[in-house]
C-alpha positions in Angstrom: 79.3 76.4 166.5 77.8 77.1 169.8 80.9 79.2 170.6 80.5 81.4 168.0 76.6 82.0 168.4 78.1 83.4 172.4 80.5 85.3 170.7 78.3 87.0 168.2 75.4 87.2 171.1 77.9 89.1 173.2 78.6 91.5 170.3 75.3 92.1 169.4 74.0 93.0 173.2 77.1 94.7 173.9 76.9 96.6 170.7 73.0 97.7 171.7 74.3 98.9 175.2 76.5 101.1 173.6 74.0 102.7 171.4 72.2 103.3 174.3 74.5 105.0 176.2 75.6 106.8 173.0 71.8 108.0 172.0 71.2 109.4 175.9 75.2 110.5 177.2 77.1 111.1 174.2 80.3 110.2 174.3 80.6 110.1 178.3 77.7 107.9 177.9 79.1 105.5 175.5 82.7 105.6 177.8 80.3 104.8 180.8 78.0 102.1 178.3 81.3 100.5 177.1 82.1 100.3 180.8 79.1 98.5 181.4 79.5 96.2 178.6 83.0 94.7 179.7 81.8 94.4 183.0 78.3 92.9 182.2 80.5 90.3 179.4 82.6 88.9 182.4 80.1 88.8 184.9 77.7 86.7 182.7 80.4 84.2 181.4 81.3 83.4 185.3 78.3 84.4 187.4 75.1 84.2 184.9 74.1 80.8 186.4 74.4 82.3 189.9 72.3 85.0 188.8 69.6 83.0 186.9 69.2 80.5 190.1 69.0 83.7 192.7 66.4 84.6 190.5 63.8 81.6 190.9 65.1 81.1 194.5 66.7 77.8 193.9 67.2 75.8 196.6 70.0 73.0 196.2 69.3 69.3 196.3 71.6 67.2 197.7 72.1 64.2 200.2 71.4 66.9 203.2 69.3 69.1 201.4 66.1 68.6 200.0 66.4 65.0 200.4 63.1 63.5 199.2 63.7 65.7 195.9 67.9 64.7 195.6 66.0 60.3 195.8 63.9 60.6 193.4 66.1 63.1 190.7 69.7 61.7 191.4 69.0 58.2 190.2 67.6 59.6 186.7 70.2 62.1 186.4 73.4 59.8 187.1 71.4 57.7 184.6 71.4 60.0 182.1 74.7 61.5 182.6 76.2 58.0 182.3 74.8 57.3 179.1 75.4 61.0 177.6 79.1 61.1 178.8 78.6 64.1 180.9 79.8 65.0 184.5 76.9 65.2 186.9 75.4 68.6 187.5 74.3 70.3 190.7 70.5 69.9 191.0 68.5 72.9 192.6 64.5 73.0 193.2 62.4 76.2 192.7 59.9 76.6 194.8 57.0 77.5 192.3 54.0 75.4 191.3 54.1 76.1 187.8 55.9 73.0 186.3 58.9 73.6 184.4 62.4 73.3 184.2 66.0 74.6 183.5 69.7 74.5 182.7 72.3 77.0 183.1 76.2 77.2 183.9 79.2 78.1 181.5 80.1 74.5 180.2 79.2 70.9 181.3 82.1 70.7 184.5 79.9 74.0 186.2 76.6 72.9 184.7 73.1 73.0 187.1 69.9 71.7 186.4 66.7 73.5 188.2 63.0 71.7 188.4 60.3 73.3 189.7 58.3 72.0 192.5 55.6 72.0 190.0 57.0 69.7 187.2 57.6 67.0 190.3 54.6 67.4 190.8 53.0 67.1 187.8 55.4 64.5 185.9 55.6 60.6 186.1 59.3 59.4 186.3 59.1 58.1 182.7 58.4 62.0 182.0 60.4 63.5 184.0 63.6 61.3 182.2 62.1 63.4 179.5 62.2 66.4 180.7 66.0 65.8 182.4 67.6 64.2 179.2 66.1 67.4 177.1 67.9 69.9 179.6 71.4 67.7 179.7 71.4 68.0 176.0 71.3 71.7 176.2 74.5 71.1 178.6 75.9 68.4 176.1 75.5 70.6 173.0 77.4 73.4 174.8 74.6 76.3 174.5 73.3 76.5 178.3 76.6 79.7 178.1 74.6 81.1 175.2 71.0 81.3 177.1 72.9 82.1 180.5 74.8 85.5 178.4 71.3 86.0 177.1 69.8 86.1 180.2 72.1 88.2 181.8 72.7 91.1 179.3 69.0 91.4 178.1 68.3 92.3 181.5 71.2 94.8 181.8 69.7 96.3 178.5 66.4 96.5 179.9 67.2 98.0 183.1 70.0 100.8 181.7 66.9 101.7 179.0 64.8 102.7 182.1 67.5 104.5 183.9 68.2 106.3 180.9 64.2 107.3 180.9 63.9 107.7 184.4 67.0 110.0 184.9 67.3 111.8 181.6 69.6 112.2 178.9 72.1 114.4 176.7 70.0 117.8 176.3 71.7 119.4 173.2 70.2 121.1 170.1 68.3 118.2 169.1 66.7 117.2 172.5 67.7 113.9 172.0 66.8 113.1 175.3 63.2 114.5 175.7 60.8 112.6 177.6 59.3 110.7 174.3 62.7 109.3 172.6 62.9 107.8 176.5 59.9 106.4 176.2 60.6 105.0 172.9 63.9 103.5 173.5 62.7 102.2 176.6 60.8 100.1 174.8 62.7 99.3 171.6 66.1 98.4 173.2 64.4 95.0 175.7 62.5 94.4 172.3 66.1 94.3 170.4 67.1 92.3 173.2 64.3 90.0 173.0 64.5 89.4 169.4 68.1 88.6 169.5 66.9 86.1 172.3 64.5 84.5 170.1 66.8 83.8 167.2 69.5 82.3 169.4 66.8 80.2 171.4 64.9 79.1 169.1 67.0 76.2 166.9 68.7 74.9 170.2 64.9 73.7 171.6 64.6 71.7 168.9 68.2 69.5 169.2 67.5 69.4 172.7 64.5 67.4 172.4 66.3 65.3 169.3 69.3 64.8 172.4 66.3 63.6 175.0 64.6 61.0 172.2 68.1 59.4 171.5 69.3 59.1 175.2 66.4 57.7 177.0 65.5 55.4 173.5 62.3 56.9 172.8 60.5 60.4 172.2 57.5 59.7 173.9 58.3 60.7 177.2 59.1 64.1 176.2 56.4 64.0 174.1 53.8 63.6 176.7 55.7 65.6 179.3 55.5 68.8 176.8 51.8 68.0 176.1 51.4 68.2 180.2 53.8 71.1 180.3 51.5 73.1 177.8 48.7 72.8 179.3 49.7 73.1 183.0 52.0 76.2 182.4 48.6 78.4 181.1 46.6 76.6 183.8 49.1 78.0 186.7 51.3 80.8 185.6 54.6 81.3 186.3 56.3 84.6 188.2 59.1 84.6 185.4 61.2 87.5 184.1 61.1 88.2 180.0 64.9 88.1 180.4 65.6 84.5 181.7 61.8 82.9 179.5 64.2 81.3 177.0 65.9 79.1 179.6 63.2 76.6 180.5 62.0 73.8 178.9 58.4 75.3 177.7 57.7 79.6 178.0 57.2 80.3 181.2 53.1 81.7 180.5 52.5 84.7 182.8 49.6 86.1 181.2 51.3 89.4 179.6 50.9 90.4 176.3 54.6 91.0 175.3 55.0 87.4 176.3 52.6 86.2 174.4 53.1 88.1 171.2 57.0 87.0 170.8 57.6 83.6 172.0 61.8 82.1 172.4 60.6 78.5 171.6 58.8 77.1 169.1 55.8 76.6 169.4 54.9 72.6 171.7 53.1 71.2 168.6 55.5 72.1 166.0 58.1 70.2 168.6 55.8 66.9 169.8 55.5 66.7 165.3 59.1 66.8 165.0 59.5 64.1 167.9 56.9 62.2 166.6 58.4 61.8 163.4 61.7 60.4 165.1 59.6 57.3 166.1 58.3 56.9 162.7 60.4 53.6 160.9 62.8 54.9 158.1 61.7 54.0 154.3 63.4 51.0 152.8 65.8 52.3 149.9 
C-alpha cells in the first residue's frame, strides 16, 4: 500500500512541476520541467535521506562519535529493533534545542533515525522508547520513502515557482507570465505541494503511534512524551523548513502563519485519545 501512495506522490508532484514549467516556458519549459522531474524522482528515491539530514545538520552517533548520545540511544534502539524484526538504523543528533525527532531513508536496510538534542533533553528513557518505537514503525510500515519523496520534491516545487517569478516567464499574447500570475503561482504551487503533503502524512502518524503502543507494551510512554513534545515545541521553536515539517514526530512550531494554518499531523490530542483508547480493556462479547 505504501508503495503505491510513493508512486502516486511521485506523479502528483511531478505532474505539478510540469504545469509549472508549462504555465511559465511553454513547451521548452515543460521539456526543461520534465527534465527536472526525472531527475528530482531519482535523486529523492536514493539521496532524499542525505538531503533531509544535511538539512538539520545531523551529526552521526556512533561508538566514536557522539558517544554519550550513541550509550544512552543504542541500548533502546537494538531493543526495539529486536522486538520489531528490523535491521538497526544509523542514529544521527541534530544539534537544535527544540525536542523532536525523525526517520528517513528509502526502506528499513538504509533507514536513519535523527533526535534532537532537545528531545534528550527533555525526555525520560521510558519516553524516549516512545518516541523511538513511534519512528521505527514509520520504518517498519515502509512510508519513511513516501515522507523522504515528499520532502524532497515539495521543495523542488517551491523553489522552481520562485525562479519562475524571479526570472520571468513565456511573454506571448496572453502575458501569461506578467509579474501577478508569478506571484500567484508562487504561492499556489508550495500550497499544492503542501496539501498533497498533508494527505499522505497525515494517516501514517497515527499507525505509527499504534506500532510504538504495541512494541514497547504500553501507550503511555508516547503518550506523555507527545504531551511534553506539545508543549516544548511552542515553548522553543524550531528552525524547520515547510518542506521536510511532516517528517518529525510532532510539527515542528516556528511561529509562521502558513505553518500554523495547515498542519501534516493530526492534531496531539486527537493522537494521545486514540492511544488512550488502546489501553482501555476490550468489552466482553
Amino acid at each position: 500500500m505504501n508503495n503505491l501512495k510513493t508512486a502516486l506522490l511521485l506523479g502528483l508532484l511531478s505532474g505539478l512541476l510540469l504545469v509549472l514549467g508549462e504555465y511559465f516556458g511553454g513547451r521548452n519549459g515543460l521539456f526543461i520541467a520534465l527534465l527536472v522531474a526525472a531527475g528530482m524522482n531519482f535523486f529523492s528515491y536514493f539521496f532524499s535521506d542525505k538531503l533531509a539530514l544535511a538539512m538539520y545538520s545531523a551529526q552521526p552517533v556512533s561508538e566514536s562519535d557522539n558517544r554519550d548520545v550513541y550509550r544512552r540511544l543504542a541500548p533502546i534502539v537494538q531493543g526495539l529493533t529486536q522486538r520489531m524484526g528490523l535491521p538497526m538504523p544509523r542514529l544521527f543528533v541534530i544539534p537544535q534545542d527544540s525536542p523532536n525527532a525523525f526517520a528517513t531513508g528509502r526502506n528499513p536496510q538504509h533507514a536513519s533515525v535523527a533526535v534532537t538534542v532537545g528531545i534528550l533533553r527533555t525526555m525520560d528513557d521510558r519516553e524516549l522508547e516512545g518516541v523511538l518505537a513511534h519512528e521505527l514503525g514509520h520504518v517498519k510500515n515502509r512510508d519513511i520513502l513516501t515522507s523522504s519523496v515528499a520532502a524532497t520534491i515539495a521543495a523542488a516545487i517551491t523553489l522552481v515557482a520562485r525562479m519562475a517569478f524571479w526570472f520571468g516567464g513565456s511573454r506571448d499574447d496572453d502575458d501569461r507570465g506578467n509579474a501577478l500570475a508569478g506571484l500567484v503561482m508562487m504561492i499556489v504551487a508550495p500550497l499544492a505541494a503542501l496539501l498533497i503533503q498533508m494527505w499522505i502524512s497525515r494517516t501514517r502518524e497515527f499507525a505509527a503511534d499504534a506500532s510504538s503502543a504495541q512494541t514497547t507494551g504500553s501507550p503511555y510512554p508516547l503518550i506523555s512524551a507527545l504531551e511534553k513534545l506539545e508543549t516544548a515545541s511552542k515553548r522553543i521553536p524550531m528552525d524547520a523548513s515547510p518542506a521536510t515539517a511532516h517528517m518529525f514526530i510532532i510539527k515542528p512550531f516556528t511561529g509562521q502563519s502558513l505553518m500554523r494554518m495547515f498542519s501534516t499531523h493530526p492534531a496531539t490530542a486527537e493522537r494521545i485519545a486514540r492511544l488512550r483508547e488502546m489501553a482501555l480493556p476490550k468489552p466482553i462479547r
